[in-house]
N, C-alpha and C positions, 0 to 999 in steps of 0.2 A: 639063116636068121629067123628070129622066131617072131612069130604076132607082124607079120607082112600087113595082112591086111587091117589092121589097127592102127599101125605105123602110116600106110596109105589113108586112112580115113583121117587122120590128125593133119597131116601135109596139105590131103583134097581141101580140107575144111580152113586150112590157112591160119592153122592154130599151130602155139609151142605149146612141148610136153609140158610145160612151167603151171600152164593154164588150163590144162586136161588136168594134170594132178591137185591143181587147188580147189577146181570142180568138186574132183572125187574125193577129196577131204585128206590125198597123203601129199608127203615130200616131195619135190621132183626126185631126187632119189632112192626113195623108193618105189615111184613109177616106172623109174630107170633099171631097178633092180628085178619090178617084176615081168620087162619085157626081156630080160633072160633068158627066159623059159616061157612057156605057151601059159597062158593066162587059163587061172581056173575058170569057170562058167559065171561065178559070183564075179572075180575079176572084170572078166569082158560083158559083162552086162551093165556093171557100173561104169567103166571107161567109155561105153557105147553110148551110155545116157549121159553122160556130161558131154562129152564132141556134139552130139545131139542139142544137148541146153544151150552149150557157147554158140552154136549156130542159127539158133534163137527158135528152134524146133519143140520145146519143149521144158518143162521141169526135171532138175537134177534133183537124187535126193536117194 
């Protein structure tokens, strides 16, 4: 399975992917689509700082 540890930070932080993806500005679908495969760098920096804002750590953007 790919993006383990993304997938564990979404779970730890007691967030749905529904609400990481509205975060970062796409579909749940295609959040769903791009934990497929290993998340490019742009990817997982974006999905890190939204789990990050929903958990009230921070600004998403």
């Amino acid at each position: 399975m790919h993006n383990i540890e993304i997938r564990q930070a979404i779970k730890a932080a007691r967030l749905m992917q529904y609400e990481v993806a509205a975060a970062v500005g796409v579909s749940e679908s295609t959040l769903c689509k791009w934990f497929r495969r290993e998340l490019t760098d742009e990817q997982r920096e974006r999905v890190l700082a939204a789990i990050d804002a929903l958990k009230g750590g921070g600004a998403c953007g």
